[in-house]
PDB file as gemmi writes it, atoms N, CA and C in Angstrom:
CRYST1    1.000    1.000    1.000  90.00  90.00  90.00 P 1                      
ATOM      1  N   UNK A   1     -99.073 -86.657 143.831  1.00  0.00           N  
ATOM      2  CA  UNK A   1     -97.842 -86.863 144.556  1.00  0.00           C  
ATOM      3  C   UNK A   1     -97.837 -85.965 145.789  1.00  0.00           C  
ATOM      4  N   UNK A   2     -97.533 -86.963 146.595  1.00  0.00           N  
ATOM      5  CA  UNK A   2     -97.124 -85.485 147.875  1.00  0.00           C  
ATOM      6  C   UNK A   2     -96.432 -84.674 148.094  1.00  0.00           C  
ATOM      7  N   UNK A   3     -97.061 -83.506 148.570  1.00  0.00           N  
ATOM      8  CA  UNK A   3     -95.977 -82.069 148.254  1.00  0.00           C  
ATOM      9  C   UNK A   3     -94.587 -82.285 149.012  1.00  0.00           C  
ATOM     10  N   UNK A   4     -94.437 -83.760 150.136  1.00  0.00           N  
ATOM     11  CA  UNK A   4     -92.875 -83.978 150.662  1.00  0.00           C  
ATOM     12  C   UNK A   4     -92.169 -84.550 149.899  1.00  0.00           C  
ATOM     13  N   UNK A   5     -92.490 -85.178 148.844  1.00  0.00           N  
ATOM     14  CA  UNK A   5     -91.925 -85.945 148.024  1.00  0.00           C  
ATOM     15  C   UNK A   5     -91.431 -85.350 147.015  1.00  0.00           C  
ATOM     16  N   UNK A   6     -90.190 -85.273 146.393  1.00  0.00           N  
ATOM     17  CA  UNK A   6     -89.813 -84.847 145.203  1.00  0.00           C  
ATOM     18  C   UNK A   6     -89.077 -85.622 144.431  1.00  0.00           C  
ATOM     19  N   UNK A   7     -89.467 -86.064 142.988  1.00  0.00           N  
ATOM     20  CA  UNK A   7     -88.913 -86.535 141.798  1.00  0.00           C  
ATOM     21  C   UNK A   7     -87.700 -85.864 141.242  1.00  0.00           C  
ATOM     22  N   UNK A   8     -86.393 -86.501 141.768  1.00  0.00           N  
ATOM     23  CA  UNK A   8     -85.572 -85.908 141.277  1.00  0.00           C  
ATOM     24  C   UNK A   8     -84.506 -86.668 140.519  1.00  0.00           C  
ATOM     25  N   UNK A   9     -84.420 -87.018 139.302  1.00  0.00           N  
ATOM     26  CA  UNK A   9     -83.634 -87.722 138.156  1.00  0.00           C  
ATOM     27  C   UNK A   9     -82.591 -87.925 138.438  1.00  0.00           C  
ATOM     28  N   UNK A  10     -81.650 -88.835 139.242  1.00  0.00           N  
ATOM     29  CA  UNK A  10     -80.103 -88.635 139.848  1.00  0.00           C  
ATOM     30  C   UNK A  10     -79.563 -88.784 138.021  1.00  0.00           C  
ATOM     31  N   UNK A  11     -78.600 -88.044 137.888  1.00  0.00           N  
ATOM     32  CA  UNK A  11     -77.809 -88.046 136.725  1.00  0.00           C  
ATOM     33  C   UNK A  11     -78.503 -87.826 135.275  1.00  0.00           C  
ATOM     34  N   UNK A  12     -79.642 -87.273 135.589  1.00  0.00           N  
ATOM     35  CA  UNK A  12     -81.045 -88.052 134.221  1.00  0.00           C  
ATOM     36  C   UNK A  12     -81.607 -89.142 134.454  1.00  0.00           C  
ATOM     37  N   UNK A  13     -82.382 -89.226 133.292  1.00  0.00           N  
ATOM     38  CA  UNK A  13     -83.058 -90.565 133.440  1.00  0.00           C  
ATOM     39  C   UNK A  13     -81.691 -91.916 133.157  1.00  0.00           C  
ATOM     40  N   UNK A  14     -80.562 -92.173 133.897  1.00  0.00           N  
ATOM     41  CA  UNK A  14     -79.466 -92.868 133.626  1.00  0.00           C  
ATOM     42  C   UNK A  14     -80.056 -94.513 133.336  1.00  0.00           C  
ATOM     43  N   UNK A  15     -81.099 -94.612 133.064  1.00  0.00           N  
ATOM     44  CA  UNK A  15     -81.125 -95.948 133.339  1.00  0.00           C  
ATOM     45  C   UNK A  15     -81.575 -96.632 131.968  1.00  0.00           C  
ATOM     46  N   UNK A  16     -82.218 -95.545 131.192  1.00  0.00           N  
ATOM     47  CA  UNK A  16     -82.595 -95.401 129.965  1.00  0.00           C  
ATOM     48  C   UNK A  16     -81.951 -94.616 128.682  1.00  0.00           C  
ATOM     49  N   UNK A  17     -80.479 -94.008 129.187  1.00  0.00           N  
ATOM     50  CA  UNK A  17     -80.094 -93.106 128.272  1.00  0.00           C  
ATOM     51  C   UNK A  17     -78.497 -93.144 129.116  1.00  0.00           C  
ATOM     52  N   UNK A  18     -77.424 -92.342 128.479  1.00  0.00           N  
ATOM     53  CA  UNK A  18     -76.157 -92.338 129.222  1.00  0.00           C  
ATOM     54  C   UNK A  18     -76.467 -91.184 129.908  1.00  0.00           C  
ATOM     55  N   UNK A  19     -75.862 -91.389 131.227  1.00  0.00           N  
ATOM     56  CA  UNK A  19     -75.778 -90.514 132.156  1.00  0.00           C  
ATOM     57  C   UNK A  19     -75.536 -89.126 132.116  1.00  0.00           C  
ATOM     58  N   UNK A  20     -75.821 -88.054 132.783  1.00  0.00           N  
ATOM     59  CA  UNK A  20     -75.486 -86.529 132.624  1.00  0.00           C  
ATOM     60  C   UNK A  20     -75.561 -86.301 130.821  1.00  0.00           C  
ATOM     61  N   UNK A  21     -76.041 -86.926 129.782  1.00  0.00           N  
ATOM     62  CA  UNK A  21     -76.401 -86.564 128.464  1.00  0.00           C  
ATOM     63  C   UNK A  21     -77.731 -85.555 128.628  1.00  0.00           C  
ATOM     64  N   UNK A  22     -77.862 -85.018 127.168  1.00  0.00           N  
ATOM     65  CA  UNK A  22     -79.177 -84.677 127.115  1.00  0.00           C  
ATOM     66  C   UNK A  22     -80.677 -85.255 126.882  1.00  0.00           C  
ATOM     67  N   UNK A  23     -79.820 -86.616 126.276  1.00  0.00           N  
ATOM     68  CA  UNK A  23     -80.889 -87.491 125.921  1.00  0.00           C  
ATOM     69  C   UNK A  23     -81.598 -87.892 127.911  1.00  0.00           C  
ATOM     70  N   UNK A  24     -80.645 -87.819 128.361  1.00  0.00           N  
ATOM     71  CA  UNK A  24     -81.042 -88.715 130.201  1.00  0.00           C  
ATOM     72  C   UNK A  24     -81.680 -87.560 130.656  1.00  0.00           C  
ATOM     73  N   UNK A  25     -81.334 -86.212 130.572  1.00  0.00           N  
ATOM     74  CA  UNK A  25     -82.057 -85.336 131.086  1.00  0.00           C  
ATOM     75  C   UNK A  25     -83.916 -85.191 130.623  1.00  0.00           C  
ATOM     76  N   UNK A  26     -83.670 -85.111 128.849  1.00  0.00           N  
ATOM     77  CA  UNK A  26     -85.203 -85.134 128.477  1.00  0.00           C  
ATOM     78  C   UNK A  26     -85.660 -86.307 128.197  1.00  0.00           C  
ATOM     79  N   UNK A  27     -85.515 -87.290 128.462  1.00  0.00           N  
ATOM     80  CA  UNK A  27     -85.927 -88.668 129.101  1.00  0.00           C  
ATOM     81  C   UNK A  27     -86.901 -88.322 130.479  1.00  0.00           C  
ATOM     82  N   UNK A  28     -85.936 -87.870 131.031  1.00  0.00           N  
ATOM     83  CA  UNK A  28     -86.196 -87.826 132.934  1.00  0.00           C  
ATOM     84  C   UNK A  28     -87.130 -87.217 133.049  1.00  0.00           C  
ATOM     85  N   UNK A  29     -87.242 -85.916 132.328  1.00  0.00           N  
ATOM     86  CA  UNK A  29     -88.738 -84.804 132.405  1.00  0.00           C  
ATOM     87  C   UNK A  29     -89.542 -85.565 131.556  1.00  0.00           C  
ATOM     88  N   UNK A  30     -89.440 -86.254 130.629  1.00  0.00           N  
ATOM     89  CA  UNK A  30     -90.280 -87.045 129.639  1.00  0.00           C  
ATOM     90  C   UNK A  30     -91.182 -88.287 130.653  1.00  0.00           C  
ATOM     91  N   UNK A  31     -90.424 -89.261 131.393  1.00  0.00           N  
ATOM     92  CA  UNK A  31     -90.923 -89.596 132.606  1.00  0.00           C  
ATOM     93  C   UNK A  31     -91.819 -89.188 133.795  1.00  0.00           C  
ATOM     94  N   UNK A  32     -91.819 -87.743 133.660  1.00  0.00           N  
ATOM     95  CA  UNK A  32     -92.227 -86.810 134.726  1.00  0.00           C  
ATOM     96  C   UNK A  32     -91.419 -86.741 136.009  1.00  0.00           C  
ATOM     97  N   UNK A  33     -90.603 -86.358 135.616  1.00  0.00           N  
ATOM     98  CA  UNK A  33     -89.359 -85.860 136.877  1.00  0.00           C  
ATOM     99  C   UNK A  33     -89.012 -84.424 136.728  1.00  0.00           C  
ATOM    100  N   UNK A  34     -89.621 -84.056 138.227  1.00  0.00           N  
ATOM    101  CA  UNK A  34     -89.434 -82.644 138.513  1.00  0.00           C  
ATOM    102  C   UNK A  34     -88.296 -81.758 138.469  1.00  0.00           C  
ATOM    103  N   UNK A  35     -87.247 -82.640 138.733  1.00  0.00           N  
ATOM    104  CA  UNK A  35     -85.790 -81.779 139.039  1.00  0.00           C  
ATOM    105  C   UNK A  35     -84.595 -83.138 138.142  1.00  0.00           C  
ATOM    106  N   UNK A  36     -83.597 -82.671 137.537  1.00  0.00           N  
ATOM    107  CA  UNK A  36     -82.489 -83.279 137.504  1.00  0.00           C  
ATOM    108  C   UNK A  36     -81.597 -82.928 138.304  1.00  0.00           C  
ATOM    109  N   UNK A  37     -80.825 -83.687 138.498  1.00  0.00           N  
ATOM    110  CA  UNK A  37     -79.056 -83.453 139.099  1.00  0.00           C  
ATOM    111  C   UNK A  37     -78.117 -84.191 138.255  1.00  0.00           C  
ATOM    112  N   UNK A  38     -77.085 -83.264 138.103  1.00  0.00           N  
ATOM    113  CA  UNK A  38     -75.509 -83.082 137.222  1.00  0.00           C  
ATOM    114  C   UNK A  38     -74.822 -83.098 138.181  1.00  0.00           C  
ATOM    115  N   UNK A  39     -73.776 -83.538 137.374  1.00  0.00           N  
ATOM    116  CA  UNK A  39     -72.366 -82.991 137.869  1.00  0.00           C  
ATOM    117  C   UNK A  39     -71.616 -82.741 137.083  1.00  0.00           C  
ATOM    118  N   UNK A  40     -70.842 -81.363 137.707  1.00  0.00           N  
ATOM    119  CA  UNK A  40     -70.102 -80.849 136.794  1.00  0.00           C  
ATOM    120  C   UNK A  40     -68.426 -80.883 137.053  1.00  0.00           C  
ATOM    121  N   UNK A  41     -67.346 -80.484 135.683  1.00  0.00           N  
ATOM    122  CA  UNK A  41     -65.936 -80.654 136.314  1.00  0.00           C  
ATOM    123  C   UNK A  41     -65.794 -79.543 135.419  1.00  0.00           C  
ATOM    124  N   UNK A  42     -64.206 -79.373 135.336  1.00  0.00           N  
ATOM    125  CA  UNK A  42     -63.866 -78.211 134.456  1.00  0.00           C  
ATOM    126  C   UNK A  42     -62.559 -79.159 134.063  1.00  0.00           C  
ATOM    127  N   UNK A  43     -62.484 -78.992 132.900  1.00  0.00           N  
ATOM    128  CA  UNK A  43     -61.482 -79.816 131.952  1.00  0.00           C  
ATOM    129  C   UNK A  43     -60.283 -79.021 131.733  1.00  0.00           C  
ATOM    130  N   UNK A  44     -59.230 -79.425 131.318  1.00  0.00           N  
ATOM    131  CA  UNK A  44     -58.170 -78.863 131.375  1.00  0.00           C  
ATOM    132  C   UNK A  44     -58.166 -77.400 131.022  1.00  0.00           C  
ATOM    133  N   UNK A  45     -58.918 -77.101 129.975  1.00  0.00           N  
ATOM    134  CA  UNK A  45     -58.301 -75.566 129.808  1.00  0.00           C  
ATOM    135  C   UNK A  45     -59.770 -74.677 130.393  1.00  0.00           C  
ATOM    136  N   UNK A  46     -60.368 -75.384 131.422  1.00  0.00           N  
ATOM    137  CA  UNK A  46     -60.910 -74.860 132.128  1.00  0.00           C  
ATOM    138  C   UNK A  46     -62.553 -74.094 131.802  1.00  0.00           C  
ATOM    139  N   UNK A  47     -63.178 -75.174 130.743  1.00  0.00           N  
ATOM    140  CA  UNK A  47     -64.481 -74.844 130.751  1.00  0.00           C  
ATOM    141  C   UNK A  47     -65.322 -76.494 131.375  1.00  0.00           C  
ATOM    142  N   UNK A  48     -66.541 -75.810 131.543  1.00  0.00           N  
ATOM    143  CA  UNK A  48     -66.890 -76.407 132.437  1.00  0.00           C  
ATOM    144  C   UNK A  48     -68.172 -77.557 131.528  1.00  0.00           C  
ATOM    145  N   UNK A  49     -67.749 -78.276 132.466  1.00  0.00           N  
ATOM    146  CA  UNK A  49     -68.112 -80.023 131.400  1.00  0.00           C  
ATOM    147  C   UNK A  49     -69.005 -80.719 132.435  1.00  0.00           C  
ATOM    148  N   UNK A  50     -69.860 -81.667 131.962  1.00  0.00           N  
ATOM    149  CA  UNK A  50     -71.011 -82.442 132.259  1.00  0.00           C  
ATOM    150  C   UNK A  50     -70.461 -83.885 132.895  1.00  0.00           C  
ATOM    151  N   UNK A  51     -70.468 -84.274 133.648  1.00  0.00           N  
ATOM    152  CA  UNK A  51     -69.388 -85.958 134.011  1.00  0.00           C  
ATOM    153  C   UNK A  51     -69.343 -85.976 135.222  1.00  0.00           C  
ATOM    154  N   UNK A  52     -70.437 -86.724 135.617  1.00  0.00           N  
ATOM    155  CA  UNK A  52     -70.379 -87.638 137.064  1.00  0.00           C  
ATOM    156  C   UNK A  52     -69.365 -87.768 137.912  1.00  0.00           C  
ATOM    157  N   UNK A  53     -67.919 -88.760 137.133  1.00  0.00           N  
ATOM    158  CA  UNK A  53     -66.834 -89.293 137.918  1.00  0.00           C  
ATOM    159  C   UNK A  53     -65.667 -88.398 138.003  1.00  0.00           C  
ATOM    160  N   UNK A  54     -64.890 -87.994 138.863  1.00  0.00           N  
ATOM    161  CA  UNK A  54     -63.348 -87.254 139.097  1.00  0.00           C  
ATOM    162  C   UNK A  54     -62.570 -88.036 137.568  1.00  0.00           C  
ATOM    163  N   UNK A  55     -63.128 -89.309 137.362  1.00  0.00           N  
ATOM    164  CA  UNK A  55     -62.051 -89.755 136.349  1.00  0.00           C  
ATOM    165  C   UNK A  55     -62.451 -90.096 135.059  1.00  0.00           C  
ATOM    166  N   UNK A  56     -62.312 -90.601 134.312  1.00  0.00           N  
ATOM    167  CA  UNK A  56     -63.191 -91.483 132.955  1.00  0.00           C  
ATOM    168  C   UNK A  56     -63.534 -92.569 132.205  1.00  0.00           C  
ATOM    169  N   UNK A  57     -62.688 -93.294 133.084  1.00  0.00           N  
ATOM    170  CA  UNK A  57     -62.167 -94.606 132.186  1.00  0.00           C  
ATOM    171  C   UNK A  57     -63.748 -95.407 133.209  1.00  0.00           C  
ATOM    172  N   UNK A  58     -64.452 -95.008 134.228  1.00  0.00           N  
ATOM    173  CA  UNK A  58     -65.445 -96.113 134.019  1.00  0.00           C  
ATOM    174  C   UNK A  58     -66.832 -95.956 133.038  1.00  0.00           C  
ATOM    175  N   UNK A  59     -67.309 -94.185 132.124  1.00  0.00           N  
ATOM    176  CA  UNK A  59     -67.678 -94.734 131.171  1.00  0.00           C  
ATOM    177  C   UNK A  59     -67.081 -94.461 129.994  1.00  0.00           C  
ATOM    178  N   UNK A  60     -66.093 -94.140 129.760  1.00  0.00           N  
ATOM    179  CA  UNK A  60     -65.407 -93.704 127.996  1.00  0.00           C  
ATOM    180  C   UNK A  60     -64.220 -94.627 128.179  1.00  0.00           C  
ATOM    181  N   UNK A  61     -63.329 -94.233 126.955  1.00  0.00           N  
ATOM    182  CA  UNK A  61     -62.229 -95.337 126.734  1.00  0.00           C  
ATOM    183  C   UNK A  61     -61.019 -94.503 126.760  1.00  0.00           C  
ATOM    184  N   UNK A  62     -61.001 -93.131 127.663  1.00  0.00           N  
ATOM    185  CA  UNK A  62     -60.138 -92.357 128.054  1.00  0.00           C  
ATOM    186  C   UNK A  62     -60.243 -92.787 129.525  1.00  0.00           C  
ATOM    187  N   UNK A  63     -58.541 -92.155 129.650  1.00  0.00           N  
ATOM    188  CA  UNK A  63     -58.595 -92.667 131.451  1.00  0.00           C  
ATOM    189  C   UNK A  63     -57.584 -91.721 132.298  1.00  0.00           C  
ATOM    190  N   UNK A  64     -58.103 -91.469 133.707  1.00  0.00           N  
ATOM    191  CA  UNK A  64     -57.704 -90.230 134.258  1.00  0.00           C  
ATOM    192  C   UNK A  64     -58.096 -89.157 134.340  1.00  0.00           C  
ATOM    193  N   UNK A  65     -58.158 -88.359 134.830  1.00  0.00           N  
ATOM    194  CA  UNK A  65     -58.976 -87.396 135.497  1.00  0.00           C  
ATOM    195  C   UNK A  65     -59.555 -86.388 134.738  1.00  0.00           C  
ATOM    196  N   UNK A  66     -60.960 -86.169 134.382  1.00  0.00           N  
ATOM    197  CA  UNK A  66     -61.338 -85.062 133.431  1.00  0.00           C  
ATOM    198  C   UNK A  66     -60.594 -83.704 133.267  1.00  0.00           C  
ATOM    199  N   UNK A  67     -60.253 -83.023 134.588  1.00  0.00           N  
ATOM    200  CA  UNK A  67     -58.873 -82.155 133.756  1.00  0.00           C  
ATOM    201  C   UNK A  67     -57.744 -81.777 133.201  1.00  0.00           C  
ATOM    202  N   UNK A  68     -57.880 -83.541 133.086  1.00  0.00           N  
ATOM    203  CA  UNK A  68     -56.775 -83.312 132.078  1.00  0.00           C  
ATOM    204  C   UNK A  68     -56.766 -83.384 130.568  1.00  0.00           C  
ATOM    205  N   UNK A  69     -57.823 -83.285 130.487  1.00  0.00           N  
ATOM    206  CA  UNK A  69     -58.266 -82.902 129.009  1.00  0.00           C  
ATOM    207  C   UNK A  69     -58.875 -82.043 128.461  1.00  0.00           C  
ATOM    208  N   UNK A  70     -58.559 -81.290 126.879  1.00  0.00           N  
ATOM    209  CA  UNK A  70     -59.432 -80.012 126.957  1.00  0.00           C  
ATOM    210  C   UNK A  70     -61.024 -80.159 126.708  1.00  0.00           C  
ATOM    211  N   UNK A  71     -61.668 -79.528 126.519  1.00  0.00           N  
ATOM    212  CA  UNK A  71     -63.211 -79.980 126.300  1.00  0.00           C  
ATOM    213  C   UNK A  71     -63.237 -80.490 124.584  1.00  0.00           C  
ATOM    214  N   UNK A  72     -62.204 -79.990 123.720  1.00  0.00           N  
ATOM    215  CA  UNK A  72     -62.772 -80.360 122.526  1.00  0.00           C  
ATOM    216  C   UNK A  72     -62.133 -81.972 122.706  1.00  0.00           C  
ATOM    217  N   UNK A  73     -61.857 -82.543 123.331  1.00  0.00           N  
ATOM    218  CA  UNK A  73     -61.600 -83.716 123.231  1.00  0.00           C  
ATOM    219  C   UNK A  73     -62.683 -84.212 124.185  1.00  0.00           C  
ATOM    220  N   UNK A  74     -62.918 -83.983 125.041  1.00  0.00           N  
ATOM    221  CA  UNK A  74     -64.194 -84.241 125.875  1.00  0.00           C  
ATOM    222  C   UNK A  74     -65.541 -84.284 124.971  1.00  0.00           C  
ATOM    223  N   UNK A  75     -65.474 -83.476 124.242  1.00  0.00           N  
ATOM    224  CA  UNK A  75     -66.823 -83.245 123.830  1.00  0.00           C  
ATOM    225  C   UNK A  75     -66.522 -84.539 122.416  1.00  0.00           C  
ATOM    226  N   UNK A  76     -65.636 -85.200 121.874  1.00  0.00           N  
ATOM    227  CA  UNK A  76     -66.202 -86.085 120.805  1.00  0.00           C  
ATOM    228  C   UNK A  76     -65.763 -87.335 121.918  1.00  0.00           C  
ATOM    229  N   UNK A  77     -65.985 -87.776 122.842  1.00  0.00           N  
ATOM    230  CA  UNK A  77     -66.158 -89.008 123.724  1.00  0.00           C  
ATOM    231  C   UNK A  77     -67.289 -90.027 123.462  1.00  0.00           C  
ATOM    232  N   UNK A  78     -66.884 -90.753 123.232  1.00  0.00           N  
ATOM    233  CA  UNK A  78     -68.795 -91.711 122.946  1.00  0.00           C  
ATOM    234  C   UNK A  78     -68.821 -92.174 124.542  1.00  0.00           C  
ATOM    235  N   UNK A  79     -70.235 -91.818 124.772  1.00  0.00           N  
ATOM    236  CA  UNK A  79     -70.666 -92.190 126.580  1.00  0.00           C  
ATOM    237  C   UNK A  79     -70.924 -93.368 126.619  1.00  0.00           C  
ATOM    238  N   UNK A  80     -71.398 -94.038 125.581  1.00  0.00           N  
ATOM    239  CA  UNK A  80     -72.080 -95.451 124.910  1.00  0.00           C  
ATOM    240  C   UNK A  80     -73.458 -96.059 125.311  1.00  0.00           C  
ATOM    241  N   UNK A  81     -73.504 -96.811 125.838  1.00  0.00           N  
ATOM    242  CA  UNK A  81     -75.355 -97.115 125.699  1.00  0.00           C  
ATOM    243  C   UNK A  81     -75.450 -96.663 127.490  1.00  0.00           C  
TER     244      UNK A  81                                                      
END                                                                             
């Protein structure tokens, strides 16, 4: 590969796994991808959480803006396929 070029996993490997998971991340290096990129938010009571969108409802079956929820509700979300 050329040293200008860099492999970098937008969200994980998202195409094979749900997005910003861990499964998409070691997918992505499993692929041979040099770098991932996340995104991060901070949820209502202000720890800091893994999730692409300002909101949720386009992948979970919650809706409105990730801080408004605390992480222990964040964290049992199914991301789904």
């Amino acid at each position: 590969m050329s040293a200008d070029f860099r492999l970098i996993a937008h969200r994980g490997a998202s195409a094979h796994a749900p997005e910003n998971t861990v499964a998409a991340f070691e997918t992505a290096v499993a692929l041979g991808s040099e770098e991932v990129e996340l995104d991060v938010r901070f949820s209502g009571d202000g720890e800091v959480v893994v999730f692409h969108d300002h909101e949720l409802q386009r992948k979970t079956a919650l809706s409105g803006p990730v801080r408004h929820y605390p992480e222990e509700v964040l964290e049992q979300v199914d991301l789904g396929p």
